[in-house]
C-alpha positions in Angstrom: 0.0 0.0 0.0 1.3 3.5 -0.8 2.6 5.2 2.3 0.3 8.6 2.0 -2.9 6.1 1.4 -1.9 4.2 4.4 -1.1 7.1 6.6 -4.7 8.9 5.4 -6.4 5.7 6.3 -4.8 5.7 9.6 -5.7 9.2 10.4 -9.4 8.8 9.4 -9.5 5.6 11.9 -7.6 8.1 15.0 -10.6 10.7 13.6 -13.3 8.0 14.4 -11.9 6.6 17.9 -10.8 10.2 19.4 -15.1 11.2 18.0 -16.1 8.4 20.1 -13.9 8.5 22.8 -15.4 12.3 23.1 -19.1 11.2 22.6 -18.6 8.7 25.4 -17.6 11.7 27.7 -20.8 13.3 27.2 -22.9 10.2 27.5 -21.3 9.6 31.2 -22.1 13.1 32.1 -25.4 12.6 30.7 -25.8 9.4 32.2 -26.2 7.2 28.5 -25.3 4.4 27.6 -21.5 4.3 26.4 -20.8 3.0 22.3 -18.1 0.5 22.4 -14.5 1.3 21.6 -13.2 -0.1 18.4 -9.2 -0.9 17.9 -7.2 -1.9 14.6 -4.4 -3.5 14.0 -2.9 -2.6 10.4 -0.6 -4.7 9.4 0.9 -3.9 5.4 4.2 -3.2 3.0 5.0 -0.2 1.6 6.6 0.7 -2.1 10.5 2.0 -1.3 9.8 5.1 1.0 12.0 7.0 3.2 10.3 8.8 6.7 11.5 11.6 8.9 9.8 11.8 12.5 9.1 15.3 13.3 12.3 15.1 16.2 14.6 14.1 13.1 16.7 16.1 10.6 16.6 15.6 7.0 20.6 15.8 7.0 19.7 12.1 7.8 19.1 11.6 4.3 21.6 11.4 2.2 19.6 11.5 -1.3 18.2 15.0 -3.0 15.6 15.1 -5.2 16.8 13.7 -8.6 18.0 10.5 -6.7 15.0 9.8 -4.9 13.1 9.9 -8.0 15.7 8.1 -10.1 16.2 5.2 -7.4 11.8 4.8 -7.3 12.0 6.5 -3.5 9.1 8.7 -2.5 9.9 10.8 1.2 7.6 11.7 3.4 7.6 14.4 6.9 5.5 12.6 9.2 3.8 13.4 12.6 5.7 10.3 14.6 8.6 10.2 17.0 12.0 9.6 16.1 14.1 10.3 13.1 14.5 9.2 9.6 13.8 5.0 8.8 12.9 2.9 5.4 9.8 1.3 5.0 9.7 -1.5 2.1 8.9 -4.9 0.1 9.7 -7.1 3.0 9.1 -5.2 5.7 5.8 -5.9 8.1 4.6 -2.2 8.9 2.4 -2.2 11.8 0.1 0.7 12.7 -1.4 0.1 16.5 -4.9 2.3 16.2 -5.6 1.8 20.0 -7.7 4.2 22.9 -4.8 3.6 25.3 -7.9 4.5 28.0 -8.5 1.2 27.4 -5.5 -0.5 27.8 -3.2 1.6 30.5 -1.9 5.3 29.5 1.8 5.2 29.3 3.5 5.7 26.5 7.0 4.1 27.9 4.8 0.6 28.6 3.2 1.2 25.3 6.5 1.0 23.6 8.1 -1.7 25.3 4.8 -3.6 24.6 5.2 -3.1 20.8 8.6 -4.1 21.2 7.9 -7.5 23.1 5.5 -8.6 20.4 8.4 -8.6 17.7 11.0 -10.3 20.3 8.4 -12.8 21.1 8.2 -13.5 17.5 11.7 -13.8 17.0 12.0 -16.3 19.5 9.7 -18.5 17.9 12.7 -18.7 14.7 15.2 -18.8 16.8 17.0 -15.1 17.1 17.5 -13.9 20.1 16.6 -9.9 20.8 17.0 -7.3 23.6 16.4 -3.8 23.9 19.2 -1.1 23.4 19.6 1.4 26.2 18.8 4.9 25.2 17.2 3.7 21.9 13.4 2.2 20.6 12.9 -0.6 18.7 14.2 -4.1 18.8 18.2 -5.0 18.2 20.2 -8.3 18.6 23.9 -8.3 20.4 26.8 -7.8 19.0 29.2 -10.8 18.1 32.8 -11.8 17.1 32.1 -11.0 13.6 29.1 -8.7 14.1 27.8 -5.4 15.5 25.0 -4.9 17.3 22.4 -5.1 14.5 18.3 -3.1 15.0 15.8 -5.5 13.6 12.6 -3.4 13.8 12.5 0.6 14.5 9.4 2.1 16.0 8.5 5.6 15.7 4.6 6.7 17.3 2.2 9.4 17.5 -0.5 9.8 20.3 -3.1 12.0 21.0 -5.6 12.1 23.4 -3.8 8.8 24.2 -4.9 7.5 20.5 -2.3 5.7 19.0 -1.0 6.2 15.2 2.0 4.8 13.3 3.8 2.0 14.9 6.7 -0.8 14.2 8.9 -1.5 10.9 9.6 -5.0 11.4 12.5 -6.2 8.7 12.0 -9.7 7.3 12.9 -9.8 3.8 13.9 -6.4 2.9 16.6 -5.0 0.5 18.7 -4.0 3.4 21.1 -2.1 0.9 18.1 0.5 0.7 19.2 1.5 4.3 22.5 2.6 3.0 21.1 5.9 1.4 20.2 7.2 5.6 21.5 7.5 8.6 19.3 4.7 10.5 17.0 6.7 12.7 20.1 9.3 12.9 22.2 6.7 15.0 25.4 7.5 13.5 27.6 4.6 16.0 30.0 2.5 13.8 29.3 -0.5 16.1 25.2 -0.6 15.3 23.7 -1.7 12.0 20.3 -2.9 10.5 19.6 -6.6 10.1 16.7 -8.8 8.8 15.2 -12.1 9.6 15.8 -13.6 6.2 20.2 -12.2 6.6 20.0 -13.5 10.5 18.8 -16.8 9.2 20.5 -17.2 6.1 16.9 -18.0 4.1 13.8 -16.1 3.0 10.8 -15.8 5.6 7.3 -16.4 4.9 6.3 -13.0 6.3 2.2 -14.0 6.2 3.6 -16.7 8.9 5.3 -13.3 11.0 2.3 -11.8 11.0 0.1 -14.7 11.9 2.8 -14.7 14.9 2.9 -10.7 16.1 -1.2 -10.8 15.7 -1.2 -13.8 18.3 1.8 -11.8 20.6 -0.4 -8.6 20.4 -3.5 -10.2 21.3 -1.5 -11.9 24.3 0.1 -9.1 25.4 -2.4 -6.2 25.8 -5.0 -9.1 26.5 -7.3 -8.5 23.7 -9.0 -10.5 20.9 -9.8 -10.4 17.7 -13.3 -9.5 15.9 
């Protein structure tokens, strides 16, 4: 799906829960009965597109114009955290559209819940994951031969504790599309960006890895499915 269609259709679905989180307001006052909170979990891939979080600085890119265009990049200036990261073929994108009210409102706990779905899932193949002091997303520990490698970034936006964007999760991307940015600006010689399918030495059937992250979702903010 084309990142700008995606990121309208999340915004209309933030419109619809933040309306009825509001209506709901005024039927407790009124003493009515409440509508029901709806959730989504958006799962999707995304033609080659470069995004910069509203924190980040475009120096992070390290393509103009004519290049974008001639390598088939679009670039978009979002409203999410963090800095600049590649979304592609490949990739599971995940966009939580959740009422925290509903779940717990912390946005720390909200994060490291995102990122315990993906290391959860990585388990299951094998790879073992940790979290990176000072940094979001998921990474695995450095070895002999490698440094320590980020495996999915994460990058949100709340309001009125309404969740939008989410997790890039890399399972069969072109990871040589990461060479043309500075990796949510992390500019350390001893961190790079790795995939399931490099960590494993074979492609992954990334309709199984989502299969996986739905059940770790469900599990892990205690929900279920419609």
């Amino acid at each position: 799906m084309d990142y700008q269609q995606a990121w309208d259709y999340q915004t209309v679905l933030h419109r619809e829960l933040v309306d009825r989180k509001l209506r709901n307001r005024d039927h407790r006052k009124n003493g009515e009965e409440e509508e029901e909170q709806q959730h989504y979990l958006l799962f999707c891939e995304h033609p080659p597109v470069y995004t910069l979080g509203k924190t980040g600085s475009v120096d992070n890119l390290l393509l103009n114009e004519q290049q974008l265009d001639d390598g088939g990049f679009t670039f978009y200036k979002i409203n999410r955290g963090g800095d600049i990261t590649y979304h592609g073929p490949g990739q599971v994108v995940g966009y939580p559209i959740f009422d925290l009210d509903c779940f717990f409102t912390d946005v720390h706990k909200y994060v490291r819940f995102l990122e315990e779905a993906v290391m959860r899932t990585l388990a299951e193949y094998g790879i073992e994951s940790y979290r990176e002091k000072g940094f979001t997303g998921v990474w695995l520990a450095a070895t002999d031969s490698k440094p320590k490698r980020k495996i999915c970034a994460i990058g949100v936006h709340l309001s009125r504790w309404v969740s939008m964007h989410g997790f890039a999760f890399n399972v069969n991307p072109s990871l040589d599309h990461f060479d043309n940015i500075i990796p949510c600006g992390i500019q350390d010689q001893d961190k790079d960006v790795t995939s399931m399918s490099k960590e494993l030495n074979r492609p992954v059937d990334i309709e199984e890895v989502k299969q996986k992250l739905k059940a770790h979702y469900a599990e892990i903010f205690e929900f279920e499915y419609l």
